[in-house]
ROPA-179558 format. One line per 8 residues: number of its first residue (from 1); their letters; for each residue x, y, z of C-alpha. Coordinates in steps of 0.25 Angstrom, whole numbers, plus 5000, padded with zeros to 4 digits. Layout:
<pts>
NUM) a) X/Y/Z | ... $
</pts>
This chain:
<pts>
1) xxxxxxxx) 5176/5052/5165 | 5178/5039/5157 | 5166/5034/5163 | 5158/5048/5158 | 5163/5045/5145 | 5158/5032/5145 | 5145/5035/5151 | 5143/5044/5140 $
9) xxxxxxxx) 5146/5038/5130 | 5136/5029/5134 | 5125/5038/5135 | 5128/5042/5121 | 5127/5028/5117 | 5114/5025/5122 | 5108/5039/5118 | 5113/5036/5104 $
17) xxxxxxxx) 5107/5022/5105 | 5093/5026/5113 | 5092/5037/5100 | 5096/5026/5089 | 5084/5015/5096 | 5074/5027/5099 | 5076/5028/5085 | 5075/5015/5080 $
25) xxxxxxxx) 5063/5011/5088 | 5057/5022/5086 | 5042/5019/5079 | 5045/5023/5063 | 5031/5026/5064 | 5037/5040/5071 | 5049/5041/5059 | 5040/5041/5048 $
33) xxxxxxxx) 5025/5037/5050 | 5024/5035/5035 | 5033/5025/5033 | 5031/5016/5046 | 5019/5009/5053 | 5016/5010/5069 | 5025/4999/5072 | 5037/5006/5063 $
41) xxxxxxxx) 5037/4997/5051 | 5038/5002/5038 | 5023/5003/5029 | 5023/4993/5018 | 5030/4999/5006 | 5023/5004/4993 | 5023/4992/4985 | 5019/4981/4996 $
49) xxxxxxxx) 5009/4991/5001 | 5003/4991/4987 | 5001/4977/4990 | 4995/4975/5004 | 4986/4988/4997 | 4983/4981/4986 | 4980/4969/4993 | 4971/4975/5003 $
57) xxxxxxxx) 4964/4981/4991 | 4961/4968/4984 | 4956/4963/4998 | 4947/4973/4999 | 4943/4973/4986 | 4939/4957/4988 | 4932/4959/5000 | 4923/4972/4993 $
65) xxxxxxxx) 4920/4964/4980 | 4915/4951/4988 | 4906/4960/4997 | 4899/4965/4985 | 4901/4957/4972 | 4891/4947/4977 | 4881/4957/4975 | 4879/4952/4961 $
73) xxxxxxxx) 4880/4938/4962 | 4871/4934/4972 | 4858/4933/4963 | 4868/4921/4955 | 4873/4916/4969 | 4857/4913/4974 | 4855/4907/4961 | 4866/4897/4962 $
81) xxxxxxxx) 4863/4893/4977 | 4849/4896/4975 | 4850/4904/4990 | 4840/4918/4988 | 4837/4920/5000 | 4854/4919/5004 | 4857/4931/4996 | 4857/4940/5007 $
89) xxxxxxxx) 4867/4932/5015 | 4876/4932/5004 | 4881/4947/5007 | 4875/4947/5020 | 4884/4936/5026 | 4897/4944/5019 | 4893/4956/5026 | 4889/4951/5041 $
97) xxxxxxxx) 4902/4945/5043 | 4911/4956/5036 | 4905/4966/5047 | 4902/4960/5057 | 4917/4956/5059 | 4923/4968/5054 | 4926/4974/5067 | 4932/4959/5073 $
105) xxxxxxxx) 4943/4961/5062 | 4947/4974/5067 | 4951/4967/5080 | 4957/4959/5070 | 4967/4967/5065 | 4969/4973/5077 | 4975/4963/5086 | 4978/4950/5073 $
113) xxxxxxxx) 4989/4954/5063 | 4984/4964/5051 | 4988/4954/5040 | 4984/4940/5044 | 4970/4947/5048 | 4969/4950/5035 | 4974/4939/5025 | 4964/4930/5036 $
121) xxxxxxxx) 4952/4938/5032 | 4957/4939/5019 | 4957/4923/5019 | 4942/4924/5026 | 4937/4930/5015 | 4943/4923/5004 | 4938/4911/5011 | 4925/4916/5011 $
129) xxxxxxxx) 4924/4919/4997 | 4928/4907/4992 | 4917/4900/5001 | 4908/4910/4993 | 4915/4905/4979 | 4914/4891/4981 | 4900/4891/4989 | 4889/4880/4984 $
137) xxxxxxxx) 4877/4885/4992 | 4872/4898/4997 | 4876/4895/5013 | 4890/4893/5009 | 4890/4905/5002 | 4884/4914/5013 | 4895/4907/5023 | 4907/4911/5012 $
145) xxxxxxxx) 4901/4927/5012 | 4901/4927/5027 | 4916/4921/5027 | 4919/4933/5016 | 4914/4944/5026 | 4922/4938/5037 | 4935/4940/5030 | 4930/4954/5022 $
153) xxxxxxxx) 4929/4958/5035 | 4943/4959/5039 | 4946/4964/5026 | 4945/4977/5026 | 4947/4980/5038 | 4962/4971/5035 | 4964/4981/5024 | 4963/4993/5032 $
161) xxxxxxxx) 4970/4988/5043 | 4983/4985/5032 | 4983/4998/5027 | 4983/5003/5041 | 4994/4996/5043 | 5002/4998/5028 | 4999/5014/5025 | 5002/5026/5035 $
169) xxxxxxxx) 4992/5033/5041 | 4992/5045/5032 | 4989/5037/5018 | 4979/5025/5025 | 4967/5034/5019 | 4970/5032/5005 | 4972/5016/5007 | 4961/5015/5014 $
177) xxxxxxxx) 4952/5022/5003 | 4959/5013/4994 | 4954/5001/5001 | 4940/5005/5004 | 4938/5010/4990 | 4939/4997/4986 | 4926/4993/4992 | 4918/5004/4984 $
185) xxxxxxxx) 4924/4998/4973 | 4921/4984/4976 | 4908/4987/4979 | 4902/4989/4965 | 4912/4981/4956 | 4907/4970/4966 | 4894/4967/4961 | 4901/4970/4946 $
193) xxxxxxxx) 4910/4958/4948 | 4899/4950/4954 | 4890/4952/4943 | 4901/4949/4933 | 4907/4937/4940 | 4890/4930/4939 | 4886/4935/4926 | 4899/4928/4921 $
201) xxxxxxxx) 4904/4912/4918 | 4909/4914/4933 | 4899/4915/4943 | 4897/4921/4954 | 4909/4913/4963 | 4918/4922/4956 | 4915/4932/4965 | 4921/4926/4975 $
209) xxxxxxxx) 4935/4921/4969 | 4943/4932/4974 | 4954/4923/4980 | 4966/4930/4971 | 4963/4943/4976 | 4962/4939/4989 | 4977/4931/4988 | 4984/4944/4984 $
217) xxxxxxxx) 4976/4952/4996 | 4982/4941/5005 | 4996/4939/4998 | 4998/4955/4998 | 4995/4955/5013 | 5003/4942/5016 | 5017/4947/5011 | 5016/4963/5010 $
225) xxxxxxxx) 5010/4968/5022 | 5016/4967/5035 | 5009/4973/5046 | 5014/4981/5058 | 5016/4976/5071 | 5003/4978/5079 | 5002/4985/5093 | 4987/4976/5096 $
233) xxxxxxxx) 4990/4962/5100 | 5005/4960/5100 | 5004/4955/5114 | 4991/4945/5112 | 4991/4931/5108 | 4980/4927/5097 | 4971/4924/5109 | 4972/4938/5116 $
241) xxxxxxxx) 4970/4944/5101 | 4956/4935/5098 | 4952/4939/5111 | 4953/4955/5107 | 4941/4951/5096 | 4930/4953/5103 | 4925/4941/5097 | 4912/4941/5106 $
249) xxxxxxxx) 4909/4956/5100 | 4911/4950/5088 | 4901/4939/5087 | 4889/4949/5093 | 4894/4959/5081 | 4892/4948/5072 | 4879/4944/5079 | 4874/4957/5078 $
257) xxxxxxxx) 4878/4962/5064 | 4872/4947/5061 | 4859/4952/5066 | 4858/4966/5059 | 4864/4960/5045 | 4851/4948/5047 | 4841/4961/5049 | 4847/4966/5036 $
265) xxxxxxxx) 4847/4953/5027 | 4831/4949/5033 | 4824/4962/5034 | 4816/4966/5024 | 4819/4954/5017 | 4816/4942/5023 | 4809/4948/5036 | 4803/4960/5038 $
273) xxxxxxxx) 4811/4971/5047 | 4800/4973/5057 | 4799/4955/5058 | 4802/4949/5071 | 4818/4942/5066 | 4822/4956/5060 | 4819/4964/5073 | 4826/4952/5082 $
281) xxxxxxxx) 4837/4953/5073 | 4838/4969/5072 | 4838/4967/5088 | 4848/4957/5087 | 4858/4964/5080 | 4854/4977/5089 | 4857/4969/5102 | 4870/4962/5098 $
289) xxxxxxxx) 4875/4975/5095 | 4874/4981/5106 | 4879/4969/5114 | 4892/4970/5105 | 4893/4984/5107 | 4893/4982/5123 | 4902/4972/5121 | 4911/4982/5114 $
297) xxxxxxxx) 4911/4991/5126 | 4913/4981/5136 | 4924/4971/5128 | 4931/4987/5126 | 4943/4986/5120 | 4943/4972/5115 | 4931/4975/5109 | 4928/4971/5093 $
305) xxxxxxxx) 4925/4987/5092 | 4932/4994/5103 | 4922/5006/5107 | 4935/5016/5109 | 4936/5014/5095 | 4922/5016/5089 | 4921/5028/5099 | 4931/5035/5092 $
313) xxxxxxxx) 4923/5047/5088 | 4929/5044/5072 | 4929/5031/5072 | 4915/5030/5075 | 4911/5040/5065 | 4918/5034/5055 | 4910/5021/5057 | 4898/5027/5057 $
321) xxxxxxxx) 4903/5034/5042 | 4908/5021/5038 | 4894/5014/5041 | 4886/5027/5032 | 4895/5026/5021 | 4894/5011/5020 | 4878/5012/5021 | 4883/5022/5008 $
329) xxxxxxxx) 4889/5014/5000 | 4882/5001/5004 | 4868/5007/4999 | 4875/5010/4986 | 4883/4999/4981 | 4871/4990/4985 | 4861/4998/4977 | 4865/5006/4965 $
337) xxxxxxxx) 4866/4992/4959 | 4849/4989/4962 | 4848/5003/4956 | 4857/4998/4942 | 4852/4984/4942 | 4837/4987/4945 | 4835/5001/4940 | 4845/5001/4928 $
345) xxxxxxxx) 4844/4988/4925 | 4860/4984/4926 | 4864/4970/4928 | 4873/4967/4942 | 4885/4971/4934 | 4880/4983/4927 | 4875/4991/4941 | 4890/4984/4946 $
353) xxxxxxxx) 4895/4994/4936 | 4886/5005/4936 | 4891/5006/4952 | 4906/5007/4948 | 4906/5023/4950 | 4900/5022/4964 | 4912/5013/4966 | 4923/5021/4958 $
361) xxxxxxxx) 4921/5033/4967 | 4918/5027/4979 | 4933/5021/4979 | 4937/5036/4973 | 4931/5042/4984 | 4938/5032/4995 | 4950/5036/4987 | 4950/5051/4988 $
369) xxxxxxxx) 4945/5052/5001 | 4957/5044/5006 | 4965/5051/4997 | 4961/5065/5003 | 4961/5061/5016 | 4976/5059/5015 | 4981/5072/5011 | 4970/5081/5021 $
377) xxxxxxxx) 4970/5071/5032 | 4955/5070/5035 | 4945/5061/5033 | 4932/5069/5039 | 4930/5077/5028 | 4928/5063/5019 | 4920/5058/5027 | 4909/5069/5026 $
385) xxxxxxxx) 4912/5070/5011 | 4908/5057/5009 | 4895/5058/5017 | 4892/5070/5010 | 4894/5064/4995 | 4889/5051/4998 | 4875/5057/5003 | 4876/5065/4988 $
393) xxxxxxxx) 4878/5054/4979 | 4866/5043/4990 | 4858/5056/4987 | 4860/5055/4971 | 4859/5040/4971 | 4847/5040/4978 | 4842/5049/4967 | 4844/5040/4955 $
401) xxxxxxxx) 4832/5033/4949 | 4829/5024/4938 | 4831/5036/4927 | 4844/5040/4933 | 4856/5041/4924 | 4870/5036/4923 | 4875/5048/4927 | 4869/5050/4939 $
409) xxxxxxxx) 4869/5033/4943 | 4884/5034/4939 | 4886/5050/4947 | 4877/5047/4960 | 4887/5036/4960 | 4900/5044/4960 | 4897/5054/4970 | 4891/5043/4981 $
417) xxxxxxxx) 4904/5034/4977 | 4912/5044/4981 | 4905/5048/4994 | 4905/5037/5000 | 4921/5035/4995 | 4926/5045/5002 | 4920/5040/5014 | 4920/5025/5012 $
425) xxxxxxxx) 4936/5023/5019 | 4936/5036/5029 | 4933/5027/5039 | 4943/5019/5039 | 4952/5031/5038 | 4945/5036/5052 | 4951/5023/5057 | 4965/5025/5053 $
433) xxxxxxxx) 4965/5040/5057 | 4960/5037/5071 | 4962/5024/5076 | 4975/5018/5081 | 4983/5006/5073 | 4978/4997/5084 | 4964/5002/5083 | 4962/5003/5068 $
441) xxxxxxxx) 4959/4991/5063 | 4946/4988/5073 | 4944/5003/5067 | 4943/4999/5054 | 4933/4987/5058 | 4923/4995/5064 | 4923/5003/5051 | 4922/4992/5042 $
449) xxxxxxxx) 4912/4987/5050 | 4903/4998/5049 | 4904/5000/5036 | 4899/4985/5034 | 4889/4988/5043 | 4884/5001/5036 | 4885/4995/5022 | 4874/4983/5027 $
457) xxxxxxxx) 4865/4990/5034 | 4863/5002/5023 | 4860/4990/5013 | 4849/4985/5022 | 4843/4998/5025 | 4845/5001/5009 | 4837/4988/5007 | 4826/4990/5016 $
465) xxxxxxxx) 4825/5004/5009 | 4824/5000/4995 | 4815/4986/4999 | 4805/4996/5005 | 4807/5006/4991 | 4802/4993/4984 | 4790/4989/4990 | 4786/5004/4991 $
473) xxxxxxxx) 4790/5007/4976 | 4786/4996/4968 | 4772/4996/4971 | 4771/5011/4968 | 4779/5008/4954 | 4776/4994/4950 | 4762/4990/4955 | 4758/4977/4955 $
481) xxxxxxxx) 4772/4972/4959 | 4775/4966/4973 | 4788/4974/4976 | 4792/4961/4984 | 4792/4955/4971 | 4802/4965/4965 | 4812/4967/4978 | 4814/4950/4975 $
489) xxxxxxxx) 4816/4952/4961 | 4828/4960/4963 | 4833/4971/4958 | 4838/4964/4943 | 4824/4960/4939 | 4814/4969/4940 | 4810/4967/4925 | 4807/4953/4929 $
497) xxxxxxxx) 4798/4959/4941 | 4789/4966/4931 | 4789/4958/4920 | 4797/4965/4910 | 4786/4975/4910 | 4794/4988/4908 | 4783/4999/4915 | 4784/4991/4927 $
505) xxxxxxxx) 4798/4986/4926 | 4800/5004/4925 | 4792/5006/4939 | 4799/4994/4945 | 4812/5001/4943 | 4806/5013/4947 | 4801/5007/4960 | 4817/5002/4962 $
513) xxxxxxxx) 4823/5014/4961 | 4815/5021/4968 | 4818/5010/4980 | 4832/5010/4977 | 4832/5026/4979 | 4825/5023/4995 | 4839/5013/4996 | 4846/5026/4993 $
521) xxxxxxxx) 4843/5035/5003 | 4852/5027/5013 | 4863/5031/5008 | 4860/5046/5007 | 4856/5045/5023 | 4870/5038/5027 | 4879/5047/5018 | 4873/5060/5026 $
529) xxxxxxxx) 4876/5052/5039 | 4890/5050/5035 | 4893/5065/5035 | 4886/5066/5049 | 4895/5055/5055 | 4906/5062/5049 | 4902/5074/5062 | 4908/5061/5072 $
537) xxxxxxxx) 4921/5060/5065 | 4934/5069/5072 | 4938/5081/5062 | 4950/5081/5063 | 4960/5076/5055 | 4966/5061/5056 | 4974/5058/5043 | 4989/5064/5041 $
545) xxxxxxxx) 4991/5071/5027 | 5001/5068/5017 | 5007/5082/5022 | 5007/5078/5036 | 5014/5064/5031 | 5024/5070/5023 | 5028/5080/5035 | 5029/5068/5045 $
553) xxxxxxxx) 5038/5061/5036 | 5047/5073/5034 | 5046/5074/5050 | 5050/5062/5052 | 5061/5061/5043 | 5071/5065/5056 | 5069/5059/5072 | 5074/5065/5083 $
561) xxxxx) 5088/5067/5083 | 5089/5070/5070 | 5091/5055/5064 | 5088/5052/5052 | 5076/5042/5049 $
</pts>
């Protein structure tokens, strides 16, 4: 009997203690997913992840302005080193190395610890820019923009990745609009800041003296954000990790995407498309692309893109959508400013300005996308929203001519601003809806990279486009004028090419806008495809609501048992 006792009393014991550890170890995740990460530590509170925000923000912010304030400084730039025929390398050399290594830092932070991964690009890039500050020839220069798009590659891709890691699922949408707005704004207060930095007593290396910002980015990531345990990698030592790089698919991405960005920089330009280099390297960047993607399939899930990833029926319509939004945006940013400078006649400041409402609304549209996203939980309808009002306001820009007025430069604008808003971070948000944790960050590079990737081709087709509008155009306008003679005068002096004469110096502009229009049509073609690729995405919906949220917590306010949380 005493024995009885004793046994139950023991049982008792043990059931009460197995019930207290289930408890205890049980993943908070499960008590209240709102509150704690996978790994059952607390999200950052408010005011420190106003910080790592905030940080983030500046970083991006940074990373957007260096990839476009050069725009206006590069004719002050070949005067100082006297380097005409560098100017394409000066952006060229930014962008081969920021996307050809975009989807090698996704393996990054998937297997390397989130933060050190991104203070390390961070410090890349800063590195990078202050080469460009300092540089005494054009070379140096080059090698200092190449070092910047090695470090911007990581960072957005970092700041994605933190705000995976800081804010529950059910609120990253509105983040992540936050972050990505910022590059529509970046985008056309860029070349204003460039143009103000080299018409002033300061110069042009002020466009690269960004080390402030970049120090709070660094010192709000160093000391408030602490990232969760990670599942990928515990077990491996620094060796094992590298190993997981795929670094020899890699090297024939960057080989390859080397190849097409040379096709890009050289034809039309310095050789003609149909000459014997352009056509080796055309076939260059087709082979070695292939090659990697074998390499892919056969290296499986160590691969720098995994192929279960990019088959994943959204995942790979949202790359597609990524790539024609970019090709979008991309085709406008780089030339509604030829349309002010050469058929308004507005300084590189002025059409800087003039392009402030495509960047207002191109950040409101990230914004409310997000925003609604939130509350109803899907992100499809967005998508095709923002293929559908993109393709209004390309159609309506493509319509302006050298009579337009304000309000149909500054309407066109709004409408195509907000289009490609409210589609411009949907894919990111595909990535955090359907991929796993461990999955999410290689996710997040593929997109980035095909954005990149979208964005330089559309500016070398849109080239081509308006190069042949010229030589078409200006001997039907301007007789007498070699149209060679006009696409090296750039687009600032025009008057110069005729003369001052004002009868000719009217059919010149005549014969840019006209060729500026044929650049146009791009966009209007991609916008439409966007709303077809939307068919490939899964329509169901991904996001949890606010009201699905609320319920959870009020769910999960008891466990089993009845004890209290």
């Amino acid at each position: 009997m005493e024995r009885s006792e004793t046994a139950s009393a023991e049982e008792i014991n043990a059931s009460t203690t197995t019930s207290r550890t289930s408890l205890d170890v049980l993943p908070k995740r499960e008590l209240n997913s709102e509150l704690y990460r996978l790994d059952g530590t607390p999200y950052p509170p408010t005011l420190r992840l106003a910080l790592i925000i905030g940080g983030v923000c500046l970083g991006n912010l940074v990373y957007a302005l260096d990839a476009n304030i050069i725009a206006t400084a590069i004719p002050a730039i070949t005067t100082q080193f006297k380097s005409l025929t560098d100017v394409g390398w000066y952006g060229s050399a930014f962008l081969l190395t920021s996307t050809a290594f975009q989807p090698s830092y996704g393996k990054l932070y998937k297997y390397f610890d989130i933060k050190w991964t991104y203070i390390v690009t961070l410090l890349i890039f800063e590195l990078g820019s202050i080469i460009c500050a300092l540089a005494k020839n054009s070379s140096t220069f080059i090698a200092g923009r190449a070092i910047q798009g090695l470090g911007s590659a990581g960072i957005l891709q970092g700041a994605l990745a933190i705000i995976g890691d800081c804010v529950p699922l059910s609120k990253r949408t509105l983040f992540i609009a936050l972050v990505t707005s910022i590059f529509g704004v970046a985008t056309c207060f860029g070349p204003i800041l460039g143009g103000v930095f080299t018409d002033s007593s300061l110069g042009w290396r002020w466009c690269f003296c960004n080390l402030p910002i970049g120090a709070f980015t660094i010192g709000a990531s160093t000391f408030c954000f602490q990232p969760s345990s990670r599942k990928s990698g515990t077990n491996l030592t620094p060796w094992e990790k590298l190993s997981q790089l795929d670094l020899p698919g890699a090297v024939v991405l960057l080989s390859s995407v080397s190849c097409l960005f040379l096709v890009l920089q050289w034809g039309g330009n310095m050789y003609a498309w149909d000459s014997p280099r352009i056509i080796g390297l055309l076939c260059g960047f087709v082979l070695l692309f292939i090659a990697f993607m074998a390499l892919q399939f056969w290296v499986g899930e160590n691969a720098t893109v995994p192929p279960r990833i990019i088959r994943q029926r959204s995942i790979f319509g949202s790359c597609l959508y990524s790539f024609f939004v970019a090709c979008v945006l991309y085709t406008h940013t780089f030339y509604l400013p030829f349309y002010f400078q050469s058929i308004q006649g507005a300084t590189p400041t002025q059409s800087g300005v003039r392009g402030i409402p495509y960047a207002i609304f191109n950040a409101l549209g990230a914004v409310i996308s997000g925003g609604v996203i939130l509350y109803i939980g899907y992100y499809t309808p967005f998508m095709v929203l923002g293929g559908i009002v993109s393709a209004v306001g390309s159609g309506l820009i493509h319509l302006l001519n050298a009579n337009s007025p304000a309000t149909q430069w500054v309407g066109y604008q709004v409408i195509a601003g907000l289009g490609t808003g409210f589609g411009i971070q949907i894919p990111f948000t595909v990535v955090q809806a359907v991929l796993s944790d461990e999955d999410k960050p290689i996710g997040n590079g593929i997109g980035v990279f095909f954005q990149l990737l979208g964005g330089a081709i559309s500016i070398a087709i849109t080239q081509s486009l308006f190069t042949n509008g010229l030589l078409k155009y200006v001997p039907e306008y301007v007789p007498g004028i070699p149209p060679k003679m006009v696409i090296m005068a750039g687009a600032g002096n025009l008057p110069a090419v005729v003369g001052g004469n004002p009868i000719l110096l009217q059919g010149l502009i005549m014969a840019y806008a006209k060729s500026i229009s044929r650049a146009f049509i791009l966009p209007i073609v991609t916008a439409v495809v966007m709303v077809l690729v939307c068919a490939i995405m899964e329509h169901k919906r991904r996001m949890p609501t606010r009201k699905e949220v609320a319920a959870k917590k009020a769910s999960e306010k008891v466990v089993t048992g009845g004890v209290p949380v």
